[in-house]
C-alpha positions in Angstrom: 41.2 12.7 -32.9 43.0 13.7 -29.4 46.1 12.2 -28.9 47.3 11.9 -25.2 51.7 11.8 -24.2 52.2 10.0 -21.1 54.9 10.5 -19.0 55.3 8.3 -15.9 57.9 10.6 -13.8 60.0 9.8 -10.7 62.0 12.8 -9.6 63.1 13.9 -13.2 62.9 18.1 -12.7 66.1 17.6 -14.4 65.4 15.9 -17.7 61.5 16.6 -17.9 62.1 20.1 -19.5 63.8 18.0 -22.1 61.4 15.3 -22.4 58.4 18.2 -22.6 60.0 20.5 -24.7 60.6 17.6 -28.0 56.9 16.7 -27.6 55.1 17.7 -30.7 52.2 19.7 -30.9 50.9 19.3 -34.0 50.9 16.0 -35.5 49.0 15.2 -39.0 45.8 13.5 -38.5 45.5 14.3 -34.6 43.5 17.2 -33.4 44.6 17.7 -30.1 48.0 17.0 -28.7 47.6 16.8 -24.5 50.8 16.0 -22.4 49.8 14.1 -19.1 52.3 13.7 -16.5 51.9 10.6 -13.9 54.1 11.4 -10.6 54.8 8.2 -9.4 55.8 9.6 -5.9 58.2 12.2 -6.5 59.7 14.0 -4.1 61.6 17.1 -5.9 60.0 19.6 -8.2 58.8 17.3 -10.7 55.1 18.8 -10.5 56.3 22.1 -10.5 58.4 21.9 -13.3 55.6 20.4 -15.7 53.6 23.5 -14.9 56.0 25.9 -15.3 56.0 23.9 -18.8 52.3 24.0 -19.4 51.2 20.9 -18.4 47.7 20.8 -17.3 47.0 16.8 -16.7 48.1 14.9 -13.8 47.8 11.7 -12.1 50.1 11.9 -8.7 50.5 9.0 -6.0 51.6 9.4 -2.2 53.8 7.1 -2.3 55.8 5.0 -5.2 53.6 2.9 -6.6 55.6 0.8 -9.6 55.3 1.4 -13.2 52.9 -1.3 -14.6 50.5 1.1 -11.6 51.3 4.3 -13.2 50.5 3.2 -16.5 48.0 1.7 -15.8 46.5 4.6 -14.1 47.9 6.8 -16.8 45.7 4.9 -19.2 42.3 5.4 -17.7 43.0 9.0 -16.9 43.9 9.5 -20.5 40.9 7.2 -21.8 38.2 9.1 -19.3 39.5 12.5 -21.3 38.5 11.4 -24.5 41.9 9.8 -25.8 41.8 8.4 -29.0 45.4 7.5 -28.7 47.7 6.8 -25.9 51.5 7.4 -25.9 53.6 6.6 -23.8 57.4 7.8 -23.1 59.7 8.1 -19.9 60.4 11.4 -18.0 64.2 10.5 -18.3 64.6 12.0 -21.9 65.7 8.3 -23.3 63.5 8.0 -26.0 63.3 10.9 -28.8 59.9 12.2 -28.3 60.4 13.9 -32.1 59.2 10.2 -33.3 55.9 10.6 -32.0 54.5 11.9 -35.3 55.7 8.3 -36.9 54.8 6.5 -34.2 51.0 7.1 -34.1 50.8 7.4 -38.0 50.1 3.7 -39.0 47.0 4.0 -35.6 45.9 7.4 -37.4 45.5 5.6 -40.6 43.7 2.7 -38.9 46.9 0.2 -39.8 47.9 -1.3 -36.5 46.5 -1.2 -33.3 49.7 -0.8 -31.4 53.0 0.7 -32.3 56.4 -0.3 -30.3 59.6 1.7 -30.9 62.4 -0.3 -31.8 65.6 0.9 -29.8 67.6 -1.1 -32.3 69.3 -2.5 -28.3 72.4 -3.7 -30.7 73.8 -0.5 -31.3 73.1 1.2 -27.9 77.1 2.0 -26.4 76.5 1.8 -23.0 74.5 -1.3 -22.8 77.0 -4.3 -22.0 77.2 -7.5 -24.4 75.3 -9.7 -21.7 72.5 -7.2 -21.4 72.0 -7.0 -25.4 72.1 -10.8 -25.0 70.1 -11.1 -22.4 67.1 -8.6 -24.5 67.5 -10.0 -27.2 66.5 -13.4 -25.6 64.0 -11.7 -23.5 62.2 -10.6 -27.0 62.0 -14.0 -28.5 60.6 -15.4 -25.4 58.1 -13.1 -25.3 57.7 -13.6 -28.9 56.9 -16.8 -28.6 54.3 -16.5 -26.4 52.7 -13.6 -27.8 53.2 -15.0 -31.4 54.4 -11.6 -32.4 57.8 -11.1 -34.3 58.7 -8.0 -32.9 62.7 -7.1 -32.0 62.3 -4.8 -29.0 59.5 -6.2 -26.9 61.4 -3.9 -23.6 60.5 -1.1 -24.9 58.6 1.4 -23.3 58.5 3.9 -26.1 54.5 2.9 -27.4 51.3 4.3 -28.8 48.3 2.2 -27.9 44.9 2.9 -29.5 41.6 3.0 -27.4 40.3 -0.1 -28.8 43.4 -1.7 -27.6 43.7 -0.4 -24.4 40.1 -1.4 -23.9 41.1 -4.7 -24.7 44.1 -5.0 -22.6 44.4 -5.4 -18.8 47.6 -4.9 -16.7 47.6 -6.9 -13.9 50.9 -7.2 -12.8 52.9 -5.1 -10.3 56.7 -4.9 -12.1 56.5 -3.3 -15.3 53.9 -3.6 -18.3 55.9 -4.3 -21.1 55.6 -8.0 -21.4 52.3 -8.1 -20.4 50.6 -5.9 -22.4 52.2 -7.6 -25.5 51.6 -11.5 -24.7 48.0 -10.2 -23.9 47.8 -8.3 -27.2 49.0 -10.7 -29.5 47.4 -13.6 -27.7 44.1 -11.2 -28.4 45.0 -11.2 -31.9 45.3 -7.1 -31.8 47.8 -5.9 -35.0 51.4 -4.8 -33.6 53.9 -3.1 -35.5 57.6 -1.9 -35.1 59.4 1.2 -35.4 63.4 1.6 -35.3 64.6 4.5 -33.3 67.9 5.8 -32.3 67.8 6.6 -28.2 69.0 9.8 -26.6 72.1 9.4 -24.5 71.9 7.5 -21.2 71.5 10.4 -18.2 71.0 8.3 -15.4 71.1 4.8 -14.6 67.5 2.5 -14.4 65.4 3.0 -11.1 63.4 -0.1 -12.4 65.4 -2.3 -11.1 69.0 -2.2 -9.2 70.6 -5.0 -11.0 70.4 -7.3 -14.5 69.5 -9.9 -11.9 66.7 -8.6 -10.5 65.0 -7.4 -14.3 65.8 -10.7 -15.5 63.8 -12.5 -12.5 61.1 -10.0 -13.0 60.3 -10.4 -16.3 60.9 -14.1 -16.2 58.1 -14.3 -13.7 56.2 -11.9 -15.6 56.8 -13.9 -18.9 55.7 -17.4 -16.9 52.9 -15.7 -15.2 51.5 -15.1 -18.7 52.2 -18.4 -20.3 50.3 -20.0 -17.8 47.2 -17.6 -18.0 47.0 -17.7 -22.6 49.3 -21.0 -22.8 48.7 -23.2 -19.7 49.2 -26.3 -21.9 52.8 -25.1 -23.3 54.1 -24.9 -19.5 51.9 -27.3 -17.5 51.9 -30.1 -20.6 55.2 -30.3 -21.7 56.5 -30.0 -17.9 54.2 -33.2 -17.5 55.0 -35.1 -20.5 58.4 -35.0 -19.5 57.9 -36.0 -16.1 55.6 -39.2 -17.5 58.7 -40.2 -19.8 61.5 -39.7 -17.5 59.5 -41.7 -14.8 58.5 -44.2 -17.0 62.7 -45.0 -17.9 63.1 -46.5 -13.8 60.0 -48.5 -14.1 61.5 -50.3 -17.9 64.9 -50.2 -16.0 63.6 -52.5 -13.3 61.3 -54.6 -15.9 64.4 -55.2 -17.5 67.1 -56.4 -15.3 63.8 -58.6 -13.8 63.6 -60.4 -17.2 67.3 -60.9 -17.0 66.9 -62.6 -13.7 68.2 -59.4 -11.6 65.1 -59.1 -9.0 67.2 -57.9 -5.9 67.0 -53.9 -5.1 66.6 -51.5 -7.5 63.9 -50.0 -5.3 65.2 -46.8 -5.0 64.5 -47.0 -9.1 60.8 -47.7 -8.3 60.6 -45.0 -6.0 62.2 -42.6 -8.2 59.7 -43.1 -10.8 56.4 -42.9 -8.9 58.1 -39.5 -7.7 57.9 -38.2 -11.3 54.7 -40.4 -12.4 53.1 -38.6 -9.2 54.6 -35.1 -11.0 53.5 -35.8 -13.9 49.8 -36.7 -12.8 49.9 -33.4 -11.0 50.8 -31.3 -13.9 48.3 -32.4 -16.2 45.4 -31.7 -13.0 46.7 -28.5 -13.2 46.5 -28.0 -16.7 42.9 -29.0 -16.6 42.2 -26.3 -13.8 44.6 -23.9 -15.4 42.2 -24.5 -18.9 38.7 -24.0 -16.6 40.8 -20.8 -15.1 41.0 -19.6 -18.9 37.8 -20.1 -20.0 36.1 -17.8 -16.6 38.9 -15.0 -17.3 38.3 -15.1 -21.1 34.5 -14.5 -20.1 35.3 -12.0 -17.2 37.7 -9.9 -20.2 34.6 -9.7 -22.4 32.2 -8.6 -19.8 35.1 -5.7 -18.4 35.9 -4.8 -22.6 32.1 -4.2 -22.4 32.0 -1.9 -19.3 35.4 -0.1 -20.7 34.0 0.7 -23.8 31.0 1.9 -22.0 32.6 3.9 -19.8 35.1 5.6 -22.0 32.4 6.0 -24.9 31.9 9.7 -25.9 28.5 11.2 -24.0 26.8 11.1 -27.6 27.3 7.2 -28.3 26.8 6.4 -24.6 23.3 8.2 -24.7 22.0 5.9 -28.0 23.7 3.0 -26.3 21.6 3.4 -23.1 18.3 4.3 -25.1 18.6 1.6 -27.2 19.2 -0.8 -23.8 15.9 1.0 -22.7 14.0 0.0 -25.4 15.0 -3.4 -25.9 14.9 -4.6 -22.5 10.7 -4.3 -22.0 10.2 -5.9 -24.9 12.6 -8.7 -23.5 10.0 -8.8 -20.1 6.7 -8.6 -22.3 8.3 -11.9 -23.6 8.5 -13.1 -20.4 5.5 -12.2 -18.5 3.6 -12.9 -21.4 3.4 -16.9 -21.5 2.8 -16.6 -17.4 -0.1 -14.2 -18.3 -1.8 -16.5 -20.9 -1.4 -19.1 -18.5 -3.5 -17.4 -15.8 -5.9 -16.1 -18.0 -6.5 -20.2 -19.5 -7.1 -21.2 -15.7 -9.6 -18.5 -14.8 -11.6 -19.5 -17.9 -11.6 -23.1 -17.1 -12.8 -22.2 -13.8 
């Protein structure tokens, strides 16, 4: 079983010798440990500092390219070298890399299909009482639409299987976190949690420049989601309240009629065709939004069958192609045959 480390790094020759030197080697159950470094862009002696370190993978963009890109393109490096398992860290030294053994044990034993570290974000000093707030309603929103009970959905610290990261597809362009776990547990793939204790802080996030900013991110991230596994949770309820709150002008007006009141109140008519109009829209989407689902729950099936194609080891991707090459005459003689008897009755008639 080869285990690949992934480090996505954005000028961190500082804390990379850290980072590379806590990586463990030998890990029970894995027979090759690999350390792959993904240079998002650097621009001081991040690459040269991995090699001086022994480092023989790397994935290196131009320019910055995000980290939901460099995970992503982390992943199918790793997955094209035979990875049996995927872990991912950060090149700033926060995570203690010494819990990589622990962390890929319950995938090794065939238990979970992906393992999240657990930061434990309550006891971390330097992080203020609105940003614990703030992640820890972050992780039951994602929760909810992941149906997943996990405490630090934020965290970066993960080891993904290959079957998993077959199954999973990053599409969006801020950071994978979210993502990968609404998709995961929405794809009913096992998830389980394990509490760390983080290194000390040594810089501050280059992620994002404010809480603001993460918080709008991941909300959109979070929605963009919902809408693709849960249309009917956003679109439906935003309709059905919509229908009820533009239904309350219309009995308004019905009211003070029956009371003998007919003058105005138009501007209470008007008001509620605005939100009956809203609320007839929102349920049209939420019919497209359901067709959308259905043609991307197809299109996942087909690309999980080309991934696990492609990343297949030469051995099993040989047997699979033979045994396409034998099937697939047969599948013609079926075909052709029927035309065939058909000619063959017209010529004898002749």
């Amino acid at each position: 079983m080869k285990l690949f480390v992934q480090v996505p790094c954005l000028n961190e020759e500082e804390t990379l010798p850290a980072v590379l030197s806590t990586i463990p080697r030998e890990i029970p159950g894995i027979d090759s440990v690999e350390i792959l470094i993904v240079d998002d862009g650097s621009t001081d002696r991040t690459v040269e500092v991995a090699k001086a370190h022994g480092v023989k993978h790397f994935v290196r963009h131009a320019r910055n390219m995000g980290l939901a890109r460099s995970f992503r393109d982390g992943v199918d490096y790793a997955l094209a070298q035979g990875a049996d398992i995927v872990v991912n860290t950060d090149g700033d030294n926060q995570y203690p890399q010494e819990r990589i053994s622990d962390l890929v044990q319950p995938l090794v034993r065939g238990e979970a299909d992906i393992v999240i570290a657990d930061r434990q974000t309550a006891k971390i000093s330097h992080f203020s009482p609105f940003k614990k707030l703030m992640q820890r309603v972050g992780s039951d929103v994602v929760n909810r639409a992941a149906g997943t009970a996990l405490p630090d959905a934020a965290s970066g610290f993960r080891a993904y299987s290959k079957q998993a990261l077959v199954r999973l597809n990053v599409v969006t362009q801020f950071s994978y976190c979210m993502e990968t776990i609404i998709q995961a547990g929405n794809k009913r793939l096992r998830i389980e949690s394990l509490p760390i204790t983080t290194n000390p802080k040594t810089r501050e996030s280059r992620l994002f420049k404010n809480i603001w900013q993460h918080m709008f991110k991941s909300g959109s991230a979070i929605v963009r989601s919902y809408l693709m596994f849960k249309p009917h949770v956003m679109l439906g309820t935003l309709g059905t309240i919509m229908l009820i709150a533009g239904l309350v002008p219309f009995v308004r007006f019905l009211v003070l009629w029956l009371m003998g009141d007919s003058g105005g109140h138009v501007q209470s008519l008007i008001f509620g065709t605005a939100l009956l109009v809203g609320a007839l829209l929102s349920y049209a989407l939420l019919i497209i939004a359901d067709l959308l689902r259905t043609n991307r729950v197809l299109l996942e099936e087909s690309l999980e069958r080309v991934k696990a194609l492609q990343y297949a080891d030469p051995h099993a991707r040989r047997e699979t192609m033979e045994a396409a090459s034998t099937v697939v005459p047969d599948r013609i003689h079926e075909r052709v045959a029927p035309a065939e008897r058909a000619v063959a009755h017209s010529v004898s008639a002749d």
